[in-house]
C-alpha positions in Angstrom: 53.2 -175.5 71.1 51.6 -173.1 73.4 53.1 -173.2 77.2 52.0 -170.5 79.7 55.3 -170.9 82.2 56.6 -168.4 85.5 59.6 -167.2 84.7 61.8 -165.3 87.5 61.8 -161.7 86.5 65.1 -160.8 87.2 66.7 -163.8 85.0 64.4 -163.0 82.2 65.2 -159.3 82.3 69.0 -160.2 82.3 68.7 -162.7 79.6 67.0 -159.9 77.7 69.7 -157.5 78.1 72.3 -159.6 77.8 71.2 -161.9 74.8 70.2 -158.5 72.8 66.6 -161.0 72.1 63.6 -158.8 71.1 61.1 -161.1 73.0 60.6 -163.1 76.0 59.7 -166.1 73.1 63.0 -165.4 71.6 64.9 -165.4 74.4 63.3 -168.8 75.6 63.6 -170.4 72.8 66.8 -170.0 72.4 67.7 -171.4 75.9 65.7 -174.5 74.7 68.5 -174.8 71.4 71.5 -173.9 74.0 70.5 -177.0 76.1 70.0 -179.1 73.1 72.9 -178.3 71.8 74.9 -179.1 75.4 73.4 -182.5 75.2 74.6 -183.0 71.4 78.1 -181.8 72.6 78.3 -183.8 75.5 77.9 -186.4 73.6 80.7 -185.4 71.4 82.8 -185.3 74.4 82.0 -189.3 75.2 83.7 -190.2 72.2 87.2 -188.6 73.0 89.6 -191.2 72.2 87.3 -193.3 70.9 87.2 -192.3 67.3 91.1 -192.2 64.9 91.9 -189.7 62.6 94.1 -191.0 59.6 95.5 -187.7 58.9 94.5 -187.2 55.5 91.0 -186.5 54.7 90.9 -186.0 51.0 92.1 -189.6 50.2 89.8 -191.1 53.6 86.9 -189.1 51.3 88.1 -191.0 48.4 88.7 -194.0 49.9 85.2 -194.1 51.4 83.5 -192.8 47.8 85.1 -195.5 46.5 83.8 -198.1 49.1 80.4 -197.1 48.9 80.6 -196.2 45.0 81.0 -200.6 45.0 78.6 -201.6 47.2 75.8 -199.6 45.6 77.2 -201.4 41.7 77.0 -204.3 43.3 73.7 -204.0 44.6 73.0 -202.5 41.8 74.1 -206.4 39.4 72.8 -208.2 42.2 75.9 -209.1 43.6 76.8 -209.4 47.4 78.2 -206.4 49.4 79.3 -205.9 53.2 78.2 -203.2 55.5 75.6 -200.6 54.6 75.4 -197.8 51.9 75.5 -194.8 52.8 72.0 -193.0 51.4 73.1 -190.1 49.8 74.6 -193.0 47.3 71.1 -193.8 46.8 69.6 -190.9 45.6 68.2 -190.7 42.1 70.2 -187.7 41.2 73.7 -188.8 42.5 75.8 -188.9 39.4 78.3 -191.9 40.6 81.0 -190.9 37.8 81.9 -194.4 37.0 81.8 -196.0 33.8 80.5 -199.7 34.6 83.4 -201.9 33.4 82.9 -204.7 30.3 81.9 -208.2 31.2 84.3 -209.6 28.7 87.5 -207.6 27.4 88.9 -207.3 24.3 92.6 -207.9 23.8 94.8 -204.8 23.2 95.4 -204.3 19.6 99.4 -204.0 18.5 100.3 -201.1 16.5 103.7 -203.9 15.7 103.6 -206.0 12.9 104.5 -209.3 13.0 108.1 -209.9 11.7 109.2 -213.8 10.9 112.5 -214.3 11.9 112.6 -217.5 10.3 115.8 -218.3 8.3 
């Protein structure tokens, strides 16, 4: 977007030398992201001691794969789920790495023979 704006001089010419930027644009624009950014971290900060942190994160990533690897094979055999799937889960090309499980299962077969014990 085109914006003619009055900048002070002597901040700009600061900014320049100080931020190493090769163009009033640049150096502008880059104040815009910096603010941006503050508001994304100050929102951050609202949620200090808000949020808990189990301590291991491979097995909370599992744990959650798992969760959402459930609801999407349920959805999937029309069966009801809680909460929301997360959309990467979704996606045509995520490989889910689950074999579905048989509806009806076969009993193990004994490698024992049967002995008769009768008399």
């Amino acid at each position: 977007m085109r914006t003619n704006i009055v900048i002070d001089d002597k901040l700009m010419a600061a900014v320049m030398a100080g931020g190493e930027f090769k163009t009033k644009r640049e150096a502008v624009e880059e104040g815009l992201r910096l603010i941006a950014r503050r508001k994304t971290y100050d929102g951050l900060r609202a949620l200090r001691g808000k949020l808990q942190w189990i301590g291991d994160d491979e097995a909370a990533w599992a744990k959650y794969r798992e969760e959402q690897i459930a609801k999407v094979q349920a959805k999937v055999a029309g069966l009801p789920y809680e909460g929301e799937i997360d959309p990467i889960f979704l996606e045509p090309g995520f490989n889910l790495h689950v074999q579905p499980s048989p509806m009806v299962q076969e009993p193990a077969a004994s490698d024992a023979t049967a002995v008769d014990k009768t008399p």
